[in-house]
C-alpha positions as CSV (number, residue, x, y, z in Angstrom):
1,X,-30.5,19.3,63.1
2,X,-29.3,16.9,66.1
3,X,-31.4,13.8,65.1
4,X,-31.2,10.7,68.0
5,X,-33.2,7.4,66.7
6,X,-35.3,9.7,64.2
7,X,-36.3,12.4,66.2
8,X,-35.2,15.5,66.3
9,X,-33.6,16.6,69.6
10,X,-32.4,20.3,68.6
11,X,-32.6,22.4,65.5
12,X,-30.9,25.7,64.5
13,X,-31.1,27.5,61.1
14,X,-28.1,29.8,60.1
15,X,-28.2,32.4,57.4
16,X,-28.9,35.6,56.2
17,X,-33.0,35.8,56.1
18,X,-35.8,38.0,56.9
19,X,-38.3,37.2,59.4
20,X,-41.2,38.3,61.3
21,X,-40.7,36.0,64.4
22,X,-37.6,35.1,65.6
23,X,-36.5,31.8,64.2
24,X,-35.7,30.0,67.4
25,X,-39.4,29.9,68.0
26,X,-39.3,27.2,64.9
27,X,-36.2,26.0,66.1
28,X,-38.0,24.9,69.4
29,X,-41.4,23.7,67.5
30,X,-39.0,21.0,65.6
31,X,-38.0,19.7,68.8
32,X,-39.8,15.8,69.1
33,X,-40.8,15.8,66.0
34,X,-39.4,12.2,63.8
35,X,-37.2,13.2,61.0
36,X,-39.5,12.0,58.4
37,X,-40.6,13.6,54.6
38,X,-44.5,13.4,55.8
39,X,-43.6,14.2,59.3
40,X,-41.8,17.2,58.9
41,X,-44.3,18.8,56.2
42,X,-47.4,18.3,58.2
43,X,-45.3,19.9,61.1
44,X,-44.4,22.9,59.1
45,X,-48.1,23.2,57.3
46,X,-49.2,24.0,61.3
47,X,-46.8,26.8,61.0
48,X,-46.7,30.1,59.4
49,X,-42.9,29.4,57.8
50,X,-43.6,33.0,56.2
51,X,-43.4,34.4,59.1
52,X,-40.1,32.4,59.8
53,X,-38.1,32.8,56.3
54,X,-39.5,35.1,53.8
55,X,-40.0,33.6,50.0
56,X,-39.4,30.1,51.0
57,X,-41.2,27.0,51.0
58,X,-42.2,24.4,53.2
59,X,-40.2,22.2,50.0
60,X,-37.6,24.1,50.0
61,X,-37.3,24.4,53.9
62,X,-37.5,20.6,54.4
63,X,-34.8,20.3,51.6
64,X,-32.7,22.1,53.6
65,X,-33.1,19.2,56.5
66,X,-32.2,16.2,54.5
């Protein structure tokens, strides 16, 4: 993540995962949103992350980010 005065600015996951949808569809949906515990999960609960990384939670996702 490329944070600027808690926001995010640019976000890019790396890895070997399965997906549905291509990931920089995500990638771009982070973009704005504050760097936050609260902010981040009610982002991601508007999502489908299934469809983004198979067999991982919005938890674990958002671990990833901190």
């Amino acid at each position: 993540l490329d944070v600027d005065k808690g926001i995010i600015n640019k976000a890019k996951f790396y890895g070997d995962f399965f997906a549905h949808k291509d990931v920089s569809e995500l990638e771009t949906e982070l973009i704005g949103v504050k760097h936050e515990l609260n902010e981040l999960k009610t982002k991601l609960l508007s999502l489908n992350i299934e469809e983004y990384f198979m067999n991982v939670t919005i938890d674990e996702l958002i671990e990833g980010m901190f």
